[in-house]
C-alpha positions as CSV (number, residue, x, y, z in Angstrom):
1,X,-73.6,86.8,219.7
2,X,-70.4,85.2,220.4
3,X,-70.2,81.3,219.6
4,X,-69.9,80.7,223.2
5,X,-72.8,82.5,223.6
6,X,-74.4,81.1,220.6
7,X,-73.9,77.7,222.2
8,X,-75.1,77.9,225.4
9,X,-78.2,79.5,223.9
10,X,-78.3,76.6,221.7
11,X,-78.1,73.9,224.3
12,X,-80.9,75.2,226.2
13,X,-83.1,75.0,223.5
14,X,-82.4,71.6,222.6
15,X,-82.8,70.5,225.5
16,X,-85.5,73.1,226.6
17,X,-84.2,73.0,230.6
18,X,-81.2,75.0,232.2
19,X,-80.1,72.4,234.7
20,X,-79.7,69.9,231.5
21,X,-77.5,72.5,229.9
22,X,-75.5,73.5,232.6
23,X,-74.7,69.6,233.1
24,X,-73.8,69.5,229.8
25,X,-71.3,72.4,229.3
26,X,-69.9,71.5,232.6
27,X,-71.1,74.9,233.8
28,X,-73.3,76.0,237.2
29,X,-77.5,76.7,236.2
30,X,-76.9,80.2,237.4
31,X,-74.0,80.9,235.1
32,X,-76.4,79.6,232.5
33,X,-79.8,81.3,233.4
34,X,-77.0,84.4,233.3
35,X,-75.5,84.0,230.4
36,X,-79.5,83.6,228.6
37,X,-80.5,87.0,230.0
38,X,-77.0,88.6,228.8
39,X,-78.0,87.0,225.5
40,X,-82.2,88.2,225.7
41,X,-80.7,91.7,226.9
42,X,-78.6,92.0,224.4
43,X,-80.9,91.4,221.4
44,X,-84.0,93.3,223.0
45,X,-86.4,90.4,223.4
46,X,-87.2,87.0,225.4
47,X,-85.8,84.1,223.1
48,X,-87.5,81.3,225.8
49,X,-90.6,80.9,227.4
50,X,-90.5,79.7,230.9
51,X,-93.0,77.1,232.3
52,X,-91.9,75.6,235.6
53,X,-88.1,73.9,234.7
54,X,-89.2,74.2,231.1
55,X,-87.7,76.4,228.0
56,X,-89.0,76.5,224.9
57,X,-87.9,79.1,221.8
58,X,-90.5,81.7,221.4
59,X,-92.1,81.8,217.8
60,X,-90.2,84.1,215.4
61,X,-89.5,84.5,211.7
62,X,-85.6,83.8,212.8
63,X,-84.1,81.9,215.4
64,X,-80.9,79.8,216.7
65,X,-82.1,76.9,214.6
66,X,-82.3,78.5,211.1
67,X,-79.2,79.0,209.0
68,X,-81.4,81.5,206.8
69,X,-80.7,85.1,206.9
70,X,-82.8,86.0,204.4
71,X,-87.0,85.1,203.9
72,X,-88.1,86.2,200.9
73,X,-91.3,85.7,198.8
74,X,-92.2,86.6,195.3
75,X,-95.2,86.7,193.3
76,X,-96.0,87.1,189.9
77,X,-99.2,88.5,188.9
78,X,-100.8,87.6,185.5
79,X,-103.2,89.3,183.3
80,X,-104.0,92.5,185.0
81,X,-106.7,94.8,183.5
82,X,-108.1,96.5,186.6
83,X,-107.1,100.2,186.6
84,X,-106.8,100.0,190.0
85,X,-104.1,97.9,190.1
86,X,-102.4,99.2,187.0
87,X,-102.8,102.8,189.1
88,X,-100.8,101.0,192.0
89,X,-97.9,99.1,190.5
90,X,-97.6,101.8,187.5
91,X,-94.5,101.6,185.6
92,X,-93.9,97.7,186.9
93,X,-97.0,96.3,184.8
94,X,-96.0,95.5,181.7
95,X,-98.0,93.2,178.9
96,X,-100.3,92.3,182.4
97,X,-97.4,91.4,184.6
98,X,-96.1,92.6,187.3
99,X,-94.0,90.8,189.9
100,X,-94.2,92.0,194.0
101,X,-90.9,90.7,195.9
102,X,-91.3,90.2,200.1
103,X,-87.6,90.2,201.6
104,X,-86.9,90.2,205.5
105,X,-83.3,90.3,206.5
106,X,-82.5,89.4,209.9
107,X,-82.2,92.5,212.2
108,X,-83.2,94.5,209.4
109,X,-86.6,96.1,208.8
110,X,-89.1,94.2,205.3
111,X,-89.2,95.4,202.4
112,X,-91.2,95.5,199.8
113,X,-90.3,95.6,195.4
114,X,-92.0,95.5,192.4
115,X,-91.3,95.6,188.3
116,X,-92.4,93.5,185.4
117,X,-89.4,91.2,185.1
118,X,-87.8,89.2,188.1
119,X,-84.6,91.9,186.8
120,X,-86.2,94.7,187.1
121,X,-87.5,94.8,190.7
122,X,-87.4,98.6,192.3
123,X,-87.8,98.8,196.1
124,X,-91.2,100.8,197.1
125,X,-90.8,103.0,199.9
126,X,-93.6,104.8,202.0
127,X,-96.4,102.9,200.7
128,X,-99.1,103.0,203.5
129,X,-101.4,99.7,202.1
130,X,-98.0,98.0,203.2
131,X,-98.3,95.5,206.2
132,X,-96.1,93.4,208.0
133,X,-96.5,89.9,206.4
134,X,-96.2,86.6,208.3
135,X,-96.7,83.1,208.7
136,X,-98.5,81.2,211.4
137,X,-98.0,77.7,211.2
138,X,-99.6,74.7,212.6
139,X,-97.7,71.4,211.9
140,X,-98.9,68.0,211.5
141,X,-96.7,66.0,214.2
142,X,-98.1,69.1,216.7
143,X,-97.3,68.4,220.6
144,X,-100.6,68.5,222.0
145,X,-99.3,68.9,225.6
146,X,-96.1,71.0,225.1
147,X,-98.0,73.3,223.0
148,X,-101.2,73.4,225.4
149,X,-98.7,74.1,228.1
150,X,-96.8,77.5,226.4
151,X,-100.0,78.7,225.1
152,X,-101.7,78.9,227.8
153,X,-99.1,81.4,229.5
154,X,-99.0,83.4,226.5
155,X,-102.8,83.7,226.6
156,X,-102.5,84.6,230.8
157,X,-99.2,87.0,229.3
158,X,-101.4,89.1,226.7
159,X,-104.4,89.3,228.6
160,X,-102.3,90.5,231.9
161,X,-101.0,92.9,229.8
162,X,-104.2,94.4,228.4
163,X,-105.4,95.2,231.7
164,X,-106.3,98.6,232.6
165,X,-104.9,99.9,236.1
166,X,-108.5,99.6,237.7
167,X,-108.7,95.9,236.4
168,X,-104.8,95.2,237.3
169,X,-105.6,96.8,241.1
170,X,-108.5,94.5,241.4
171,X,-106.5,91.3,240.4
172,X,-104.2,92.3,243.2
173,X,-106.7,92.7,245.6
174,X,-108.2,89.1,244.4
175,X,-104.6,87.5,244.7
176,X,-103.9,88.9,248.4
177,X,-107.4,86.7,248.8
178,X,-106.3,83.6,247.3
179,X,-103.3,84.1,249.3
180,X,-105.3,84.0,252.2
181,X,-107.4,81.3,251.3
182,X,-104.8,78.8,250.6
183,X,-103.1,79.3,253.9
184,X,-106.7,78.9,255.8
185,X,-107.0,75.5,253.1
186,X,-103.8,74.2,254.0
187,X,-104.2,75.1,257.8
188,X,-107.7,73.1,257.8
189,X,-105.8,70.2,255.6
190,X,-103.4,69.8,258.9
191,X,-106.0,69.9,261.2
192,X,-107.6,66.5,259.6
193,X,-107.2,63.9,262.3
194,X,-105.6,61.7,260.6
195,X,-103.3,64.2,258.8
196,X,-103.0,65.6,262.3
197,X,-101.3,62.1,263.5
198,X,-99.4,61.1,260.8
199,X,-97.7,64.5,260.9
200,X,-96.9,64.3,264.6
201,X,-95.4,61.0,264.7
202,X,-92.8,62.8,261.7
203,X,-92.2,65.5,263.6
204,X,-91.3,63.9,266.7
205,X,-88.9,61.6,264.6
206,X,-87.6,64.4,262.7
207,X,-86.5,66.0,266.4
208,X,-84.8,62.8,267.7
209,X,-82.7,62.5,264.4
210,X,-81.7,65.3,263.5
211,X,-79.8,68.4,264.8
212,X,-80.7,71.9,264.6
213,X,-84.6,71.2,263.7
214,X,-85.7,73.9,265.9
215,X,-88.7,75.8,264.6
216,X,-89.2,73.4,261.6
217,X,-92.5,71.9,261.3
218,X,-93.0,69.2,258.6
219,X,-96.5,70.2,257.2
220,X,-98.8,69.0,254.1
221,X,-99.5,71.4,251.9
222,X,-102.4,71.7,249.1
223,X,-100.1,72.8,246.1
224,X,-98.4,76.2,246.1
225,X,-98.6,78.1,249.6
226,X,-97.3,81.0,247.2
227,X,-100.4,82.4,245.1
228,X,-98.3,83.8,242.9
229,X,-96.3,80.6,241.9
230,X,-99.5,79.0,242.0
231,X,-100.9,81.4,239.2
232,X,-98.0,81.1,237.3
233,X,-98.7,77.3,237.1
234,X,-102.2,76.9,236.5
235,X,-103.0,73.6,234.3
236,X,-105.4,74.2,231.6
237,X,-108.4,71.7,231.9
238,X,-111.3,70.8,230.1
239,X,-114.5,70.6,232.6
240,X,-117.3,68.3,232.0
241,X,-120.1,69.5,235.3
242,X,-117.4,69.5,238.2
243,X,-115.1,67.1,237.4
244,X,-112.3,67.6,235.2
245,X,-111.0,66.2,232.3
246,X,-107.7,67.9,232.3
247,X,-106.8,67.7,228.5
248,X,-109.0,64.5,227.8
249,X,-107.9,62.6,225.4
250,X,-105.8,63.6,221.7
251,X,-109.2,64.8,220.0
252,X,-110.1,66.8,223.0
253,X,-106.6,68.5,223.1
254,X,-106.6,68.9,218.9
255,X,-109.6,71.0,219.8
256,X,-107.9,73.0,223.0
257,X,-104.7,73.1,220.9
258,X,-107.0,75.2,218.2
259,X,-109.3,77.3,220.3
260,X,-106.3,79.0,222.4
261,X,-104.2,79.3,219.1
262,X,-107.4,81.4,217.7
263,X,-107.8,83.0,220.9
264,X,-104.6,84.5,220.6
265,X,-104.7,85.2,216.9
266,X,-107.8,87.6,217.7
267,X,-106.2,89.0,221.8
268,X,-103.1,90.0,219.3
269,X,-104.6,91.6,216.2
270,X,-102.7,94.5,215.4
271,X,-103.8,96.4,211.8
272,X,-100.4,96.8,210.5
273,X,-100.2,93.2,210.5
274,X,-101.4,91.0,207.5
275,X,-101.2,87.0,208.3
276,X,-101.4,83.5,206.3
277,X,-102.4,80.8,208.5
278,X,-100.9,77.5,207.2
279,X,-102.5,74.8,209.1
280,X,-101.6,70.8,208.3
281,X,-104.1,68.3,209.0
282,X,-106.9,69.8,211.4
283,X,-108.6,66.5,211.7
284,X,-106.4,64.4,213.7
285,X,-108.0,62.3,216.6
286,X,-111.7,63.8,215.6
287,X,-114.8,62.5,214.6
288,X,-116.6,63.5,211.7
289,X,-118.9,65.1,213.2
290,X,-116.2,67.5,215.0
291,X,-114.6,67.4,211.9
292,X,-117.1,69.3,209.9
293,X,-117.6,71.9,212.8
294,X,-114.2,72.5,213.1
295,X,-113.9,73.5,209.2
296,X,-117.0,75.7,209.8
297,X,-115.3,77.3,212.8
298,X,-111.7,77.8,210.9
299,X,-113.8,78.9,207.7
300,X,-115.9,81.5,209.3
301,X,-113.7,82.9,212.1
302,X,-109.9,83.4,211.0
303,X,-109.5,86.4,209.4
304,X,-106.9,86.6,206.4
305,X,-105.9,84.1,204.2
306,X,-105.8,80.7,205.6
307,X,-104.4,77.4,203.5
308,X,-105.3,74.0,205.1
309,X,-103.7,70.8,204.2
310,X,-106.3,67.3,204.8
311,X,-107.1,64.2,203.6
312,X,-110.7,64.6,205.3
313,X,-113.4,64.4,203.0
314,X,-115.3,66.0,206.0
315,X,-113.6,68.9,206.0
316,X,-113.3,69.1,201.9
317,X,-117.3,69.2,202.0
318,X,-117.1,72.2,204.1
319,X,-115.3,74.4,201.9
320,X,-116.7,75.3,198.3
321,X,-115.2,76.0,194.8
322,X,-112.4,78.0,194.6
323,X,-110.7,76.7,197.9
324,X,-109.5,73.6,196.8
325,X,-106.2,72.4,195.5
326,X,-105.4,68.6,194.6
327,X,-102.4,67.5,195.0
328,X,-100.9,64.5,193.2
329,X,-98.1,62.4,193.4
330,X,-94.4,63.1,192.0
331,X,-94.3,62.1,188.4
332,X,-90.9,61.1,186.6
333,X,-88.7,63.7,186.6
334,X,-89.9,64.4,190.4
335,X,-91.8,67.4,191.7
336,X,-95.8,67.4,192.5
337,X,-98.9,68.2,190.2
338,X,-101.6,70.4,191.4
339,X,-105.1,70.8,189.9
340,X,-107.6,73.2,191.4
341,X,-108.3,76.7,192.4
342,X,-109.1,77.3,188.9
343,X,-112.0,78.8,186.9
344,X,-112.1,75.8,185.4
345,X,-112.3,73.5,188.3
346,X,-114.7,76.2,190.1
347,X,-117.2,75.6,187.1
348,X,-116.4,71.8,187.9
349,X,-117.3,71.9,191.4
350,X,-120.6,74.5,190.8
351,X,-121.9,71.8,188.3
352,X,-121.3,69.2,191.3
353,X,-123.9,71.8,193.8
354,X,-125.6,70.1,196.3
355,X,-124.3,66.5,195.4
356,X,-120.9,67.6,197.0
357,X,-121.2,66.0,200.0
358,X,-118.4,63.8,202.7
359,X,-118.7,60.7,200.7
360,X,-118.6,62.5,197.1
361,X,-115.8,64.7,198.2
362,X,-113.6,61.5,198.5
363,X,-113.6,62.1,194.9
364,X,-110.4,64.5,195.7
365,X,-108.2,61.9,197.4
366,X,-108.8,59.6,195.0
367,X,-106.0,58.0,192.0
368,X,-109.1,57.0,190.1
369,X,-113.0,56.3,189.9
370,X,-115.7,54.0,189.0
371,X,-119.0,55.8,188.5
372,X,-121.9,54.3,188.9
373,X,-125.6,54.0,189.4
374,X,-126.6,53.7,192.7
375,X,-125.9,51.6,195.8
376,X,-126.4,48.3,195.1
377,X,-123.8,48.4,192.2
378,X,-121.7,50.1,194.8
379,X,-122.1,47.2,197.0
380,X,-121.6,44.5,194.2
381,X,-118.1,46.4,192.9
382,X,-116.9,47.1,196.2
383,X,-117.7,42.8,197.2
384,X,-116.4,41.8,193.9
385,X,-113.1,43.7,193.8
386,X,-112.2,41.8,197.4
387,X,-113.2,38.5,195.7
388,X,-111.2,39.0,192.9
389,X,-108.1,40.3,195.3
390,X,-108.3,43.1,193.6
391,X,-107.4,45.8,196.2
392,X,-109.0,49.1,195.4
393,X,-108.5,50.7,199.1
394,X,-104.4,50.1,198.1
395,X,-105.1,51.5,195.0
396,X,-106.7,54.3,196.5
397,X,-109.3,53.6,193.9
398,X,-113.4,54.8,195.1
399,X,-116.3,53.1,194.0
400,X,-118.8,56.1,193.9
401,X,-122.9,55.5,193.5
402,X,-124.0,59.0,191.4
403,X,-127.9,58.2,193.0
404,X,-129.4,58.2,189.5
405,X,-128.0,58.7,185.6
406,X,-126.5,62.0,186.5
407,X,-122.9,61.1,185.5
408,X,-121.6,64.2,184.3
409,X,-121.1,66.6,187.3
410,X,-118.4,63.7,188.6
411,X,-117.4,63.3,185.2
412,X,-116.8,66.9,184.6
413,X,-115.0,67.1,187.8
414,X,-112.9,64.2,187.4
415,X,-111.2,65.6,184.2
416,X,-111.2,69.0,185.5
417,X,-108.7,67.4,188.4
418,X,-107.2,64.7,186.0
419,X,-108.6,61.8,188.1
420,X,-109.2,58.7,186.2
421,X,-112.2,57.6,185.4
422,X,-115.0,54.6,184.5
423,X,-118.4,54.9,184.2
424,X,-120.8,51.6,184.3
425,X,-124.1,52.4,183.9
426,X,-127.5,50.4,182.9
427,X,-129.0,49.6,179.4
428,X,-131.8,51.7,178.9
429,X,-134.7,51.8,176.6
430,X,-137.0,55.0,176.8
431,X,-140.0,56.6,175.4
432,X,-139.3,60.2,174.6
433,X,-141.8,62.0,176.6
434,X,-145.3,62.9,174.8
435,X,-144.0,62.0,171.3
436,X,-143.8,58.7,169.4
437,X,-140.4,58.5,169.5
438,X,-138.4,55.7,171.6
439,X,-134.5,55.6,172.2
440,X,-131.4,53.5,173.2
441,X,-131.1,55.9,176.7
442,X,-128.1,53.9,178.0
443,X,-126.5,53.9,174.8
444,X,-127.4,57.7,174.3
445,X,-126.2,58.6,177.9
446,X,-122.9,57.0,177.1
447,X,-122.3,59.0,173.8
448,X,-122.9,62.0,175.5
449,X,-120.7,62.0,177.8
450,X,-118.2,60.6,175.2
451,X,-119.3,63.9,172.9
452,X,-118.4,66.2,175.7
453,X,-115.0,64.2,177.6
454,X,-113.3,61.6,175.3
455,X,-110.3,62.6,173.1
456,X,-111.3,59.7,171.1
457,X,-111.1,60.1,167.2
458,X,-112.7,57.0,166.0
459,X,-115.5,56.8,168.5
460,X,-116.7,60.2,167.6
461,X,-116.8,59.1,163.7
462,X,-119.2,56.2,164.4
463,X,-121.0,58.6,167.4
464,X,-121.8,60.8,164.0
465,X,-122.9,58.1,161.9
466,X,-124.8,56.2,164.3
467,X,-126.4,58.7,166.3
468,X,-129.7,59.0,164.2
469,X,-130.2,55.3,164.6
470,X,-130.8,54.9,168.5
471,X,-134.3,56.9,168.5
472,X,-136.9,55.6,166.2
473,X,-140.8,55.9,166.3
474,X,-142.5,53.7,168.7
475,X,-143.0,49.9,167.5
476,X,-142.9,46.4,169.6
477,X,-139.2,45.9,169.1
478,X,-136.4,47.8,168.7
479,X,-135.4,48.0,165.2
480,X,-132.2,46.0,163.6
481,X,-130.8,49.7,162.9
482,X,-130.6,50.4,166.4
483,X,-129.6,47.3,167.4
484,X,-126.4,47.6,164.9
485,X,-126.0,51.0,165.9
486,X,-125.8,49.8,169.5
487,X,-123.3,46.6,168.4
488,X,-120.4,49.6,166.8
489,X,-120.4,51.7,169.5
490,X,-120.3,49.5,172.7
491,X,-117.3,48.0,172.5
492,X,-115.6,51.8,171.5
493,X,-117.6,53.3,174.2
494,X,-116.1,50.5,176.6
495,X,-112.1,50.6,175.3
496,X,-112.9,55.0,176.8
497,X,-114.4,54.0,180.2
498,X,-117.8,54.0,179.4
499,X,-119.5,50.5,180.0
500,X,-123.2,49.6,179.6
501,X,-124.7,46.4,181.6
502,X,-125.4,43.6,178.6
503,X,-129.0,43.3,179.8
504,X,-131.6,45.8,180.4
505,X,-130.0,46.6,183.9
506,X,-127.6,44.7,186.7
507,X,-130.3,42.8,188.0
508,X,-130.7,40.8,184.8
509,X,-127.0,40.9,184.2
510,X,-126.7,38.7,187.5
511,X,-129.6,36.7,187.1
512,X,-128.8,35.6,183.8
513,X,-125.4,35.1,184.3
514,X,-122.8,32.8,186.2
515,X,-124.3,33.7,189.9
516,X,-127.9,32.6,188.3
517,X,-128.4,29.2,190.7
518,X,-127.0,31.1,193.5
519,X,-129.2,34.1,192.9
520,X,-131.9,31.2,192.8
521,X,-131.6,29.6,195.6
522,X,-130.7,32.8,197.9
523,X,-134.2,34.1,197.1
524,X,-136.4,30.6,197.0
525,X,-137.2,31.5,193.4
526,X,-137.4,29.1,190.4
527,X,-136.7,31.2,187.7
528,X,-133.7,34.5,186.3
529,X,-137.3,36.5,185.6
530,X,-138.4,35.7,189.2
531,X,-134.9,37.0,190.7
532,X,-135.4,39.8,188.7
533,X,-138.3,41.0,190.0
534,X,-137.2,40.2,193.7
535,X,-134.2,42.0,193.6
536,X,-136.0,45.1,191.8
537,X,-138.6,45.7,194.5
538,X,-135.8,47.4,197.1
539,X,-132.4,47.0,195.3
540,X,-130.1,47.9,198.2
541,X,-131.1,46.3,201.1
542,X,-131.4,42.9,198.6
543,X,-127.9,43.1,196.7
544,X,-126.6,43.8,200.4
545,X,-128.5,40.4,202.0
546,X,-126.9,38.6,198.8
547,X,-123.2,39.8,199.7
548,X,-123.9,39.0,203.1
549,X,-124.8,35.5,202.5
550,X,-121.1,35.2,201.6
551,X,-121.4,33.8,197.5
552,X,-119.1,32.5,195.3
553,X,-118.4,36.0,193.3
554,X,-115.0,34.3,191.7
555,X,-117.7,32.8,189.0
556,X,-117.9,36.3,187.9
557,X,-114.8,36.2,187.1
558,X,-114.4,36.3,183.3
559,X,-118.4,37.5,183.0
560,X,-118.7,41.1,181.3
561,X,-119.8,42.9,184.7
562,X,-116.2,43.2,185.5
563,X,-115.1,45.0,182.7
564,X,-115.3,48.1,184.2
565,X,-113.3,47.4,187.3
566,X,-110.8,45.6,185.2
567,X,-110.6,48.9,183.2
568,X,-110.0,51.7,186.1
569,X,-107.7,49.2,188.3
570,X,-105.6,49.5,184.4
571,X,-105.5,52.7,184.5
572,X,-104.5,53.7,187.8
573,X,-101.6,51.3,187.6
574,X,-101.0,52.8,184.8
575,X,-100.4,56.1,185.5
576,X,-98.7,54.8,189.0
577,X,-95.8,53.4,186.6
């Protein structure tokens, strides 16, 4: 292509109309519109698609814009052991690697390579498992309605073209009908009185100011009198009964924008042709409802590998272990983190099971956590962080209930993905089933986790000195040895992210603490013991009547109970510096 050819080309696209071009490079449309099919001649293919006045590039690997002319891919495989495999890639496995190069040159045909060092890559030739590899992409800052309006004529394009003769006869029959029909519409339109008039007092001006009017008729038409033009700009709408919606709003075209991209993804399947779909953030303008449906739909009906990019926790809850990637900010030196995808994090996510859910999965955006018991201590934290202007939404910081003791599925997964992490959970004192023997269970839950998670040399000494001493046979108090135990490891538990509530549970903690009088007189009690036992009875719906009577939660301020938010908002501005 010459570079006067190269820029005409390039103006049209830019500017995606010929008119616009031509006014542009001072030049005629029709010496533009000829110089693009000199250009599409030339190189054996359609660079534009045409709607109406409208030119956009067609989708390729290449094209005007890229200065690449080269795409190439490679992959290194790790720790082969399949004979299968071996038996494939032969001579370039060695020690369990092997590395497989994709190159595509422009005009030129792929290629495939393979060898055990980066150096050492041989070009295969006739291998028939080889397929043509691309890329489909679907970007974030998407046009809705320039997109909507290409696809559908590529969709009309394919499908004409898959026609049969008997099908493509009967469509030509059906058009000479519509033709018909819109000439008997339009002639009925005219014959409306009041069309009728209007038009007569035009056309009788039209022949007293103006010469050479003879056998013009000034008419309105309904659209296109051509059917063919008229086909050729349909409008894609969305029908709800009889009326249409056109496109509706952005979530309704998200949705159109998807089901005709899919739509032509299975009308243009071809075998020899192996695809990724990259899709960026199939959520936008849709609720979560339509969220989770639309996961389900790109989950169970695209066929090859398909890598979505969201910040959804609907759409996270849809997809199980071993499809999801985190990925973290740029650390010092620059560059992203990723954690996920793993056998690791799959045994993570398993131990998570049916506790995986929308509001768990937010887990995966998060830049830390505070675990704990249920939702009233969700409600508390989530109050108390605002009254302290402490601003865990900026921090990007989630306060997740685990609906019981069962800490260590989150906790598991949260240092399988290298989220931070504090756990707040209530003082326990148990009976151990049928036998005699009674325990510290807060205390014990604590440890346990700090057994399996914390890197924590000192804790684990006194874990292994103290353990013994928080079960002991049944008796009417719990004995010093425990309670000493108890006094050592607290505060270690606590500088690890583990915190246990200084009475027997968070209802006490509040009762007997600062908030005690307003606690009080919220409830019309007289007593801590009688606030207690109110706010036992349905723990939610009461912690959430207390925040709502709008209390003073600053006097919480220096009290224990904040510890633990104190502690994660520490350590995600931590690892933010």
């Amino acid at each position: 292509m010459s570079l006067y050819s190269w820029n005409v080309i390039a103006t049209v696209a830019e500017h995606h109309s010929i008119s616009q071009a031509a006014n542009i490079l001072n030049l005629t449309p029709s010496a533009v519109s000829h110089m693009v099919k000199k250009v599409e001649d030339g190189v054996g293919y359609a660079l534009f698609i045409r709607e109406r006045n409208h030119f956009e590039l067609t989708s390729s690997d290449f094209n005007i814009y890229s200065n690449a002319n080269v795409i190439e891919i490679t992959a290194k495989l790790e720790d082969i052991h399949e004979d299968f495999v071996n038996s494939a890639l032969q001579d370039a496995v060695k020690d369990g690697v092997s590395f497989i190069r994709y190159t595509l040159r422009k005009g030129e045909d792929y290629e495939f390579s393979t060898g055990y060092s980066e150096e050492m890559l041989i070009t295969c030739n006739g291998r028939p498992y080889i397929k043509n590899l691309t890329l489909e992409y679907v970007g974030s800052n998407r046009d809705l309605t320039t997109f909507l309006r290409r696809q559908q004529n590529k969709l009309l394009d394919i499908a004409r073209n898959q026609r049969d003769d008997e099908q493509a006869a009967e469509d030509e029959t059906s058009i000479d009908n519509i033709q018909k029909s819109l000439l008997d519409l339009n002639d009925q339109i005219n014959a409306l009185h009041y069309v009728s008039e209007s038009l007569t007092a035009v056309n009788d001006e039209m022949g007293a100011l103006s010469i050479g009017n003879e056998g013009y008729t000034a008419k309105l038409v309904a659209g296109n009198t051509d059917a063919g033009k008229l086909l050729d700009n349909l409008q894609l709408a969305y029908l709800h009964g009889d009326s249409p919606l056109v496109f509706g709003g952005d979530g309704r075209g998200n949705q159109l924008y998807f089901a005709t991209w899919i739509s032509e993804q299975h009308l243009t399947k071809r075998p020899e042709k192996a695809v990724i779909f990259a899709i960026e953030e199939p959520e936008a303008h849709l609720h979560p409802h339509q969220q989770r449906m639309l996961a389900e739909y790109l989950s169970n009906t695209m066929e090859g590998q398909v890598l979505i990019t969201t910040h959804s926790p609907q759409i996270v809850d849809r997809f199980g272990s071993g499809s999801i990637l985190r990925m973290t900010g740029s650390d010092a030196e620059g560059g992203n983190h990723a954690r996920g995808c793993s056998a690791e994090v799959d045994d993570a996510l398993s131990m998570m099971g049916y506790r995986l859910n929308a509001i768990s999965s937010e887990v995966f955006f998060s830049n830390g956590v505070l675990l704990v018991e249920g939702p009233s201590e969700r409600i508390l934290y989530r109050a108390l962080s605002y009254a302290l202007e402490m601003d865990v939404d900026r921090l990007n910081i989630s306060i997740l209930s685990v609906d019981g003791v069962g800490f260590e599925p989150y906790v598991h997964t949260c240092v399988k993905l290298g989220i931070p992490y504090v756990v707040r959970t209530d003082n326990d004192v148990f009976g151990r089933g049928m036998s005699s023997k009674r325990r510290l269970a807060g205390v014990k839950r604590l440890v346990g986790l700090a057994r399996e998670y914390v890197d924590d040399d000192e804790l684990l000494a006194i874990i292994d000195k103290k353990i013994d001493a928080l079960a002991w046979e049944k008796c009417d108090e719990i004995p010093e040895a425990a309670m000493a135990a108890s006094r050592d490891l607290i505060p270690a538990l606590g500088r690890n992210g583990l915190y246990l509530s200084k009475q027997p549970d968070l209802e006490s903690d509040l009762a007997y603490g600062p908030l005690a009088d307003q606690l009080k007189e919220h409830f019309c009690v007289d007593s801590p013991a009688s606030v207690v036992k109110v706010m036992q009875q349905r723990k939610a719906e009461n912690m959430h009547g207390f925040i709502k009577s709008n209390p003073d939660l600053c006097d919480l301020g220096e009290d224990p109970i904040v510890a633990p938010l104190n502690h994660i908002v520490r350590l995600v501005k931590g690892s933010a510096n």
